[in-house]
N, C-alpha and C positions, 0 to 999 in steps of 0.2 A: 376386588371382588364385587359383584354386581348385587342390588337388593334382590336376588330372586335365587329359585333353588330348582331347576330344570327336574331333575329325577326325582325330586320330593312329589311335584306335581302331576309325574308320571304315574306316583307309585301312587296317589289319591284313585285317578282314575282307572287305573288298571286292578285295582283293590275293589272298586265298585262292582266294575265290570265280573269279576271272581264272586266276589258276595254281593249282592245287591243292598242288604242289609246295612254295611257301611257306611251308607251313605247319612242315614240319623246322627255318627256319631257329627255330623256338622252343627248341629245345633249345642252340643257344649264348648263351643268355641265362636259361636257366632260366622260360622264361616260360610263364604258365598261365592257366587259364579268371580264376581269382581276382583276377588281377593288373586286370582291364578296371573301371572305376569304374562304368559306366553297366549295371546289370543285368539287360538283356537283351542288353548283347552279351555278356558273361559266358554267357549260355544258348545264344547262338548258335553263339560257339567251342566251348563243349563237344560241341556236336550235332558242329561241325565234326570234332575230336579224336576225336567216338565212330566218325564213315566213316572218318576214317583210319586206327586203330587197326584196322579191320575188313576193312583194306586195299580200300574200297567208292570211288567216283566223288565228290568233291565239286564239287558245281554247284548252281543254284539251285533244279531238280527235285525229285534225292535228298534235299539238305535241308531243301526246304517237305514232303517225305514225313514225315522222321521228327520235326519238327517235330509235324506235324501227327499224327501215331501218339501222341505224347506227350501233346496239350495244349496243346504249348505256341504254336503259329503267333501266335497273336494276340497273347500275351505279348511278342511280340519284335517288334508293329505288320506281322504280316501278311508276303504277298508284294511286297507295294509297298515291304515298306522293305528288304529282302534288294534286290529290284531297285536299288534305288536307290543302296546303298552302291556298287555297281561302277562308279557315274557319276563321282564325286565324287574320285578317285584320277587322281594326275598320274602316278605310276609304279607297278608294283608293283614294283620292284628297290629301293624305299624300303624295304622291310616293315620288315629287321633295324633299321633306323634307327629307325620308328616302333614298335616292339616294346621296343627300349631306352628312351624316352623314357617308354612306357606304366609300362612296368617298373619305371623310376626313383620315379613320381609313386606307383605302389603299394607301394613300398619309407619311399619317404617318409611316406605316410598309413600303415601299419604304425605306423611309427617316432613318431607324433605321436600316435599310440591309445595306445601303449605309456607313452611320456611320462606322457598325460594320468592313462592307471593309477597311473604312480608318484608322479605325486602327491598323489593321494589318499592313496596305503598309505605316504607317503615318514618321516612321524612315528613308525609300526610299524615298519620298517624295521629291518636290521641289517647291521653292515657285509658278513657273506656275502651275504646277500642283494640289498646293491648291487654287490655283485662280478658276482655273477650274472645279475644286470639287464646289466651293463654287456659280458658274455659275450654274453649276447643278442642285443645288439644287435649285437654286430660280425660275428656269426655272422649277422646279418640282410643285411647291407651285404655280405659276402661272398660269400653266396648269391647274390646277383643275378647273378653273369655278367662285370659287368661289368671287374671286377678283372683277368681275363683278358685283355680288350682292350689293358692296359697296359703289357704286354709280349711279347715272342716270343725264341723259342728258336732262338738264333742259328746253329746245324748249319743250321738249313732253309731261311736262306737264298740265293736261288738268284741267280749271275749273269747265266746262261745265256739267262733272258729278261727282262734287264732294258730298260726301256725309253730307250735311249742316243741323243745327237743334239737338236735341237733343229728350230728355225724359223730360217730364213737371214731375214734382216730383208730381205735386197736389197741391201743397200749394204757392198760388199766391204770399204772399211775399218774400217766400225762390226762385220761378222762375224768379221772377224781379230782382231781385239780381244776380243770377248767367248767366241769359242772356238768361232767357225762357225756365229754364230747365238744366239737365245735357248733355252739348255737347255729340254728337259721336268723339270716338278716346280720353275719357277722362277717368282717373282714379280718383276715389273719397276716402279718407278716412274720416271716421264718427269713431269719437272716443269719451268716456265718461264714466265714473264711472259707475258699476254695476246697474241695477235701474233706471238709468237716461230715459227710454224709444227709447234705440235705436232700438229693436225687433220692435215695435211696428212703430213708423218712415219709420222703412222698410217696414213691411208689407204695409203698405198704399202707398209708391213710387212705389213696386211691383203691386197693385191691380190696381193704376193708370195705372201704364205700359200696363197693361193688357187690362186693360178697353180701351186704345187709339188704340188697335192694334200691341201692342209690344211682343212676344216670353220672358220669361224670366227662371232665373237659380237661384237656390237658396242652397248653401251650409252650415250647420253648423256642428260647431266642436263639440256642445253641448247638442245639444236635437235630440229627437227619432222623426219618420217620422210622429209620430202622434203629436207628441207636436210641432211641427212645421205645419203642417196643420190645429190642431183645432185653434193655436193660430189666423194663419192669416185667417180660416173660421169667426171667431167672429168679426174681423176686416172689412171682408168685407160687413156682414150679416146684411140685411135691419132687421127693429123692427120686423116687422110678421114672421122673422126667429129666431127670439131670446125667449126663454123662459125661464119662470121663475122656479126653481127645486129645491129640499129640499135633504140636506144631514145630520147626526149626528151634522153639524159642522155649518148648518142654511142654507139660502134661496145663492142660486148663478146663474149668469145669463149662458145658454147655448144653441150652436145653434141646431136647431130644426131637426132630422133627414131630412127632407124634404129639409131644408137650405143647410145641408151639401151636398146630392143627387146634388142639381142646382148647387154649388160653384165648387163640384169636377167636373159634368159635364162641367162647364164653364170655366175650367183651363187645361181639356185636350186636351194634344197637344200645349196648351199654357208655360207650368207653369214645369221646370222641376225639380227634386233633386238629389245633389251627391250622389252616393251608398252609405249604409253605409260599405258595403262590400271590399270597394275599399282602397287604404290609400291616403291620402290626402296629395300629395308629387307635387314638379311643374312640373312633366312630367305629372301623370297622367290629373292631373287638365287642362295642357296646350293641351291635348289629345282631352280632355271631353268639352271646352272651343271653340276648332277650328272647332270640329264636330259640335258642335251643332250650332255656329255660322254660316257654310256651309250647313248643313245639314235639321235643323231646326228654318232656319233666325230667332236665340234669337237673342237678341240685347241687355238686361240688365242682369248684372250677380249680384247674390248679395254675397260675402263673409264674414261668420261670424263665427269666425275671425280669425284673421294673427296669435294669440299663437295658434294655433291649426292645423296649417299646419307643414308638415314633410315634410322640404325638404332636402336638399345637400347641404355641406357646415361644415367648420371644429367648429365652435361656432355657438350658438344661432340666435347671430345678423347676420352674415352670410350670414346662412340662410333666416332670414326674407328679405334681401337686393334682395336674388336670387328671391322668390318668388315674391316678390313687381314687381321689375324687368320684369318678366316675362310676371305678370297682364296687366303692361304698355305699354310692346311692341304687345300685343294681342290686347291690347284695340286701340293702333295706326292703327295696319295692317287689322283689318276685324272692323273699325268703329263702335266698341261696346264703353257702358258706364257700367262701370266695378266699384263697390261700395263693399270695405273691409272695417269690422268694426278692431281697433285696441283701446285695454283699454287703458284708461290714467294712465301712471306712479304717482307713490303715491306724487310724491315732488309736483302735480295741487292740492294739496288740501289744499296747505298753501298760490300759486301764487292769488295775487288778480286780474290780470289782464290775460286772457286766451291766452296763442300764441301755435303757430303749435310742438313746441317741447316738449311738453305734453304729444306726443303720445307714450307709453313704446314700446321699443323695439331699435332700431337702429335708430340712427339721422337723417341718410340718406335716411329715409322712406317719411318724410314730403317733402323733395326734390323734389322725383319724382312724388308724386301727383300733380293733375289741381284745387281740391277743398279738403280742410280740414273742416268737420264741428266739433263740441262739444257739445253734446249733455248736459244739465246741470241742476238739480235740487240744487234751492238753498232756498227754504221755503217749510214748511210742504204744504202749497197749492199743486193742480196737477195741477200744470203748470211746463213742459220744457223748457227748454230756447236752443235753437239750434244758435252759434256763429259759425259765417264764419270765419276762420281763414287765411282761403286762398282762391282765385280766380284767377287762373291765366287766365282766360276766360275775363272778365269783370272790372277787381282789384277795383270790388267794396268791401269793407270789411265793412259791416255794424255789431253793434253787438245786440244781445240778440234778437233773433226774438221768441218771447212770443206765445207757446203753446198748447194750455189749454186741458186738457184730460179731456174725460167721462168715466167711469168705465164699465159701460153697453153696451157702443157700443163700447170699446177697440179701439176710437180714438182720435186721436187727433184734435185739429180744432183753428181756428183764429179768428179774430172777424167779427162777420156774420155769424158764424155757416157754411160755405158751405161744409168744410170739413166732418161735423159731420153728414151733410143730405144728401151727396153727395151716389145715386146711381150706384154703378159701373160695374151695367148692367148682370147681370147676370143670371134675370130672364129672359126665353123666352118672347119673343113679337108676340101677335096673330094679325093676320089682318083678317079683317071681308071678308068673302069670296065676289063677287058679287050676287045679285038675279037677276039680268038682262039676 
């Protein structure tokens, strides 16, 4: 792979071009026309830098103007290609992100020009003079900006609007425990044998979420957009949307067109899903995760699950470390509650007592979570048993919080049934006009 990031540089200028305003965030990075690999966007930012410095309008006009007063329009492929960078951007609220990346890959090619000087001159050489090279360089890595990122100066931090509270799951004894809920800025894994009802766990934290006012995200490695919908429609769907239907194979319970119509109407713009068109790697994920977070204040994501992510990385485990990783610093920086399912390794089926390292894949995974659940069936009854394995919220670790499923209403419920009656609003509500 080459030092340079073609669509990063794209999405700078095409970012500008959409917001003019963008273009300041260059000075918390130190970033310049120089830094761009590809040389005519180097001519374009500059044109850009020259209207702002002139405090003039940038947009695709003013710039095909002086562009073209210059010379330069066709050097930089015309008006067609100015057009066309604006397309090709998922956000502009990425720039600083793609400005640091830009900036890194031109710090790095610096760095490797410089190199390759020294060693040609490196036999002439003197030890000043490698003192001095080596001055350079750190003064090169310095400059970039990024050093800054590293740190903050702790006066400034403010309590006042911190983002406190969480996601009530639904289930009063699983939110007592964890401290009212899944914190924001927390990463969760839910892990457990095939079967054990974690699909279903989920949908009902999801439909909560929903029901309270929360945005949410729902990823799977394994089912189609309908088998993921009908599931968590049945989950949500009060009895007057459940019917009773007959196939070859006997009577089974299904929600009622009409059910379906209200739930999908009451989950748009709420309730979103990964493409299946996309691959499911931690750029794009991290992509799809910041947008929407930005964009579409979600605040609960649900991942299901960690084998079925493709990321980067020379092995397996790796990989999942990156991806895990990645969830957790998202879930810190834009105060989401971020819940990956991961299967339990085969050696939990002989453990008689449950701990966090259960979960298959890399050791390092239970680490970085704030809550480990296990979801568990252990008698033919239909009751789950959901064990906290970790808290790092509350470090209450209580275990075997009992269950109980219904088959017809595809939930789960506690003792009191609130779960299992629980409305989660999704039918419109009429109010009676006045006659006064």
């Amino acid at each position: 792979m080459g030092l340079y990031y073609i669509e990063a540089e794209q999405n700078i200028l095409g970012s500008i071009l959409l917001d003019p305003s963008m273009i300041t965030y260059s000075n918390d990075v130190n970033f310049c026309a120089d830094d761009f690999f590809v040389p005519k966007h180097a001519i374009i930012y500059k044109f850009m830098k020259k209207l702002s410095d002139a405090n003039q309008a940038i947009d695709p006009i003013t710039l095909t103007s002086e562009l073209e007063k210059a010379g330069m329009l066709e050097k930089v492929g015309g008006t067609a290609y100015l057009s066309s960078i604006t397309t090709i951007i998922a956000s502009p609220d990425n720039i600083l992100y793609h400005m640091k990346i830009v900036k890194d890959f031109a710090v790095k090619r610096n760095i490797r020009d410089s190199l390759s000087q020294m060693l040609k001159n490196i036999q002439t050489m003197d030890s000043k003079e490698m003192i001095k090279f080596s001055d350079d360089l750190k003064s090169t890595l310095l400059d970039t900006g990024n050093v800054e990122d590293l740190f903050v100066d702790a006066s400034t931090i403010s309590f006042e609007n911190q983002n406190t509270g969480g996601i009530q799951t639904g289930f009063t004894v699983i939110d007592a425990s964890t401290g009212g809920g899944l914190n924001f800025g927390t990463l969760s894994i839910l892990t457990g044998n095939p079967g054990s009802g974690k699909s279903t766990f989920l949908n009902q934290i999801l439909a909560n979420a929903i029901s309270l006012g929360f945005n949410a995200f729902l990823y799977s490695g394994e089912l189609t957009y309908q088998m993921m919908l009908e599931w968590f429609c049945k989950t949500v769907a009060n009895p007057e949307h459940l019917g009773i239907y007959t196939n070859n194979f006997g009577k089974y319970v299904k929600v009622t067109n009409d059910g379906f119509g209200l739930i999908q109407n009451w989950i748009k713009n709420k309730l979103f899903i990964y493409s299946k068109e996309a691959r499911a790697d931690e750029i794009n994920l991290t992509n799809v995760i910041e947008y929407l977070a930005i964009r579409k204040n979600v605040k609960l994501f649900v991942l299901d699950n960690l084998m079925t992510l493709e990321c980067s990385g020379s092995d397996k485990y790796e990989k999942q470390i990156i991806a895990v990783k990645a969830l957790k610093n998202l879930a810190k920086k834009y105060a989401l509650v971020v819940i990956l399912v991961a299967h339990s390794n085969k050696s939990s089926l002989l453990n008689r007592e449950s701990h966090v390292f259960e979960i298959s894949g890399a050791s390092e995974i239970p680490n970085l979570a704030d809550y480990v659940f296990k979801a568990s069936r252990e008698t033919d009854k239909p009751i789950t048993n959901i064990n906290i394995l970790k808290n790092r919220i509350t470090g209450m670790i209580p275990q075997k919080l009992a269950l109980s499923f219904d088959n017809k209403r595809k939930r789960f419920f506690t003792k009191g049934e609130h779960e299992l009656k629980r409305d989660y609003g999704y039918t419109p509500t009429w109010e009676q006009s006045s006659f006064c």
